[in-house]
C-alpha angles and dihedrals in degrees: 000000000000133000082237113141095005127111139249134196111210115185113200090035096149092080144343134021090348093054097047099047085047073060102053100044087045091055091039081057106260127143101235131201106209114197131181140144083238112087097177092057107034081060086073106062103086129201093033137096116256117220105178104214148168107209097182089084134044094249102066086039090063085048088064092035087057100035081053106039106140088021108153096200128041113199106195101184104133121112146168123211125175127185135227148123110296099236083055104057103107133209085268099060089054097055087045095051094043086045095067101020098041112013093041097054097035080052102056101034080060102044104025087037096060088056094037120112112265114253089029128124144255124202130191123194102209115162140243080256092071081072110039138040115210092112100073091163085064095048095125093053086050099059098039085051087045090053087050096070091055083055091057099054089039090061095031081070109040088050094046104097096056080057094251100146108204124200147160147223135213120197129199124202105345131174098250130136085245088063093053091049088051088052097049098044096041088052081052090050108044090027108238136113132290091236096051088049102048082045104058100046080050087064091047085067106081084201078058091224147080135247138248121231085230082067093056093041085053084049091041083048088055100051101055094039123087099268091055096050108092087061112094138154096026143150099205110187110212099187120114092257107301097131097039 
């Protein structure tokens, strides 16, 4: 069977791993509902649907659970991080950061799931940094994109019976302009340069390179076709063996 002619509902489409995985359903034949709180960049994927949306508040939440309803595959791949030392953060940054890496997804999988196809898929894009803790100045991020793993066990088994498998990823170093942004802040922050520091988390990857956002959205493609299916519940590291 192929996703041909289904849709697909892809949160964090202006760029990433959430573009490229919009990309990737779109040439595989889906119908994709792109959203993002970015309008400008959201105008240059072409061949999907745009859906302009704040997801740190349940207004703009309800938009994507409108625009989706009988979706038969969630994307939640949007995410905010912010950087600093870890005695800084303030009380703030944590309810920005949940908003959009806990609240958003938890949102949708509840609202959007109960509309979604049966047998369809659910994907959630967590992080390596769920799983290690050498980036203290992203330990907010960290722990949004850890309880994001619990969510999706939690949902993985209440969708189960209608048949919706639900699933994450985590990946590890991949080229984003997130990633850009991390480098650049964390070299501010401790003071060193951009190079030493893109050098040494480079060292930390026993397969010694980075990913492209097109491998995750090949990942993302297995696990709502048919030969992904039976997987549910699980926590699936992309991340050239970081965490192993």
């Amino acid at each position: 069977m192929t996703v041909k002619g289904k849709v697909a509902v892809v949160t964090g489409a202006s760029g990433g791993i959430g573009r490229a995985t919009a990309e990737r359903l779109r040439d595989e034949g889906m119908r994709v509902i792109g959203v993002d709180i970015n309008p400008e960049g959201l105008k240059t994927v072409a061949g999907i649907e745009h859906v302009v949306a704040d997801l740190s508040n349940d207004e703009g939440r309800a938009k994507v659970v409108e625009a989706g309803r009988g979706a038969h595959t969630l994307v939640n791949a949007a995410g905010l991080i912010r950087l600093r030392k870890i005695t800084d953060f303030t009380t703030q940054d944590i309810r920005d950061i949940y908003a959009v890496n806990v609240e958003a997804p938890w949102y949708l999988m509840s609202h959007l799931g109960r509309t979604m196809v049966d047998n369809g898929s659910i994907v959630n894009i967590s992080s390596v940094s769920a799983r290690l803790t050498a980036t203290q100045e992203t330990a907010i991020y960290a722990s949004s994109k850890t309880a994001m793993l619990a969510m999706t066990r939690s949902w993985a088994y209440a969708l189960a019976p209608r048949g919706i498998n639900v699933n994450a990823i985590l990946p590890g170093i991949v080229d984003t302009p997130m990633q850009d942004h991390v480098l650049k802040k964390l070299s501010e922050l401790r003071d060193v340069t951009y190079e030493s520091i893109s050098s040494k988390r480079l060292e930390t990857v026993p397969l010694r390179r980075t990913s492209k956002p097109e491998e995750t959205a090949g990942f993302v493609y297995f696990l709502i076709s048919d030969e992904g299916k039976y997987i549910t519940g699980q926590s699936l590291s992309q991340d050239g063996g970081i965490t192993m």
